[in-house]
N, C-alpha and C positions, 0 to 999 in steps of 0.2 A: 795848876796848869797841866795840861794833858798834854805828855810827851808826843813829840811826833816818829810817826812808824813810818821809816825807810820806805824808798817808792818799791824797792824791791820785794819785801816784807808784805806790803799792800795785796803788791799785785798776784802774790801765792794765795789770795784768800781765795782768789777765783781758779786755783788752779784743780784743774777736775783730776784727782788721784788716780785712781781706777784707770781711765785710760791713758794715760801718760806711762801705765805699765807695759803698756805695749812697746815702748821704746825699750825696755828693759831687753827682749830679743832681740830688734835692731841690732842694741851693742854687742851682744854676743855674735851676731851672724858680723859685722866691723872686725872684734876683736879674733874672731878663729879665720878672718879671710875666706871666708866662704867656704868651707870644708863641712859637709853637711856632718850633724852627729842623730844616734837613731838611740845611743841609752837612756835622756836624760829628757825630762821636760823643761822648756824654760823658765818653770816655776824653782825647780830646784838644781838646775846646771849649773856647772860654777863659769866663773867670768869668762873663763878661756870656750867655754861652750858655743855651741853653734846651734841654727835651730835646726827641730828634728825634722827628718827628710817627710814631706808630705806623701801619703797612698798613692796609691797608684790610681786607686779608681776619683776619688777626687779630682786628683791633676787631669785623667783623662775628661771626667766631665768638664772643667773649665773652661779646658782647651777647645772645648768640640761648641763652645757657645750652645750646649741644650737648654733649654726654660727648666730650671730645675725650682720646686719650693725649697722655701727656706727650711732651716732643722732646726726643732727643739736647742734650744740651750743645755748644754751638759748640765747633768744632777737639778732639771730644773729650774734653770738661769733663765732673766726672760730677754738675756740677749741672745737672740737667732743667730747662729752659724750659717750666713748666706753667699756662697761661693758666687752668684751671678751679680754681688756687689763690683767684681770684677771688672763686669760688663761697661763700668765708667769708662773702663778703656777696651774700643770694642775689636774683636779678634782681628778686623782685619784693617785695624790703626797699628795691629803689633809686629808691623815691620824690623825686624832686625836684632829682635827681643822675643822672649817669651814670657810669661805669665803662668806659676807653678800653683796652684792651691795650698796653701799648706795648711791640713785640716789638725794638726796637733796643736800646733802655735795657734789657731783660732780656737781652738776650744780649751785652749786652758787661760787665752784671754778672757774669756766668756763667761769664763768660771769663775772670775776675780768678782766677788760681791759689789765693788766700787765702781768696776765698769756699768753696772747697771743701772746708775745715777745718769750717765750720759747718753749711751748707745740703748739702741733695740736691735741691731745686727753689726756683723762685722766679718770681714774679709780678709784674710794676710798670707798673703804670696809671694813666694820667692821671683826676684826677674832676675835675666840670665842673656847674654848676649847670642841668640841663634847659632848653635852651633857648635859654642863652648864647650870648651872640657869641665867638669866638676872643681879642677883644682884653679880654674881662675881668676884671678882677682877682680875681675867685673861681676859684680854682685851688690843686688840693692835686696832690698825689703818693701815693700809695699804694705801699706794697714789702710785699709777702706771701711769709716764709720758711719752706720745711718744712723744721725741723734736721735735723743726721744723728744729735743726740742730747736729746730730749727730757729729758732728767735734769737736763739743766743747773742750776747752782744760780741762784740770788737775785745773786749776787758777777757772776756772768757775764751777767744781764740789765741789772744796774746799769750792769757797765761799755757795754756794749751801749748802752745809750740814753745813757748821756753822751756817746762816743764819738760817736756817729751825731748829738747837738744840735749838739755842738760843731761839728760841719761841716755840717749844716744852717742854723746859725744864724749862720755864719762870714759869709755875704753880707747878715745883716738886725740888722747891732749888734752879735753876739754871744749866750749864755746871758743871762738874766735872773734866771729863776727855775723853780724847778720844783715841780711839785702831785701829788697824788695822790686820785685820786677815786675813784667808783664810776659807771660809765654801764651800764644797762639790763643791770645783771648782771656787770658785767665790772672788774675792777680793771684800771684804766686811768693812764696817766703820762704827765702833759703837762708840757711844757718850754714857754718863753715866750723871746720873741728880743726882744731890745730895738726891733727894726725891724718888731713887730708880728706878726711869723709863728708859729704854733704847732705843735708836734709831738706827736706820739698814739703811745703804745704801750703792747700788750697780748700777753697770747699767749693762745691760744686750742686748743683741739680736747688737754683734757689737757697742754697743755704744747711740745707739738709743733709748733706754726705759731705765728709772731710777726708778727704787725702792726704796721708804722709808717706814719703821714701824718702830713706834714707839709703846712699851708694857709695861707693866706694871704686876706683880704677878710673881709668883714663876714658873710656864710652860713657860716661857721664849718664848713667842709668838713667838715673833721676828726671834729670832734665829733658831726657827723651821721653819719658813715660807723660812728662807734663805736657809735651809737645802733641800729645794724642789723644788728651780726654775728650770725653763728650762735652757739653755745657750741661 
């Protein structure tokens, strides 16, 4: 008789590795409270790390909504570094907030071999409340994925966002709980960290781009940034 495998156990079979690493800076930008750091990559930062401060010229192109092509994947990766993935949420839905490019953190997501099972592009940007100081605790992350295969089912977004809390959440408590809403048109999935942090995921444009932020502070990053995508 063939043991039975825990629904938990199951449900990691579908869990897509590679980009679930992306939460792995999430947590570091949670656990250092937003204090950007410029020595370390978040392949090799340690826990208390932050992500690295995005260029300058990047952040300017974001901001400025130009039609930019996508770029090569680092060392050859065939997922594209494409900052105008951004554009889900478009410049002038970003009332109250900004949107920072952050071309290190995408490119050494890009560079993870396993993300290329999932993605052909990717996008991850710091959000910031307009105005803010550097040292404020209003800070999210944003990660903007275009799959390589829209199809995917329901099994495979599941695991996807547990996958990605559980290591977002890894530096604020742990999981707590998790919701399911509706914002401004969008079925949306938020996770709760014991340590107060939140995570947001949707996908969006038919199925093809998936959205996560992860926030942290009182202006509920997250939840605003959902309030402004495109369809």
């Amino acid at each position: 008789m063939r043991a039975r495998v825990p629904e938990r156990q199951r449900r990691r079979r579908y869990a897509p590795i590679g980009i679930a690493w992306i939460a792995i800076a999430v947590s570091m930008t949670v656990a250092g409270c937003g204090s950007p750091a410029t020595s370390a990559s978040p392949l090799t930062a340690t826990a208390a790390s932050t992500l690295p401060a995005p260029t300058s010229a990047t952040s300017a192109a974001a901001s400025a909504n130009a039609a930019s092509p996508s770029l090569p994947g680092p060392s050859g990766s065939p997922v594209a570094l494409d900052p105008d993935l951004l554009l889900v949420v478009p410049v002038a839905n970003r009332t109250g907030f900004d949107l920072t490019y952050d071309a290190d953190t995408s490119a050494s997501v890009a560079a993870d071999p396993g993300v290329a099972k999932d993605a052909t592009g990717i996008a991850v940007a710091v959000v910031r409340v307009t105005g803010s100081s550097a040292e404020s605790v209003d800070i999210a992350v944003m990660s903007v994925i275009r799959l390589r295969d829209q199809t995917v089912d329901e099994a495979w977004f599941r695991a996807w966002r547990d996958s990605y809390d559980e290591s977002a959440c890894a530096q604020a408590g742990g999981v707590v709980r998790h919701a399911e809403v509706t914002i401004a048109g969008h079925r949306v999935f938020i996770g709760s960290c014991a340590g107060g942090a939140f995570t947001y995921h949707t996908r969006v444009r038919d199925g093809a781009i998936v959205v996560a932020v992860t926030s942290i502070g009182t202006a509920r990053l997250g939840e605003l940034v959902m309030t402004r995508l495109t369809a």
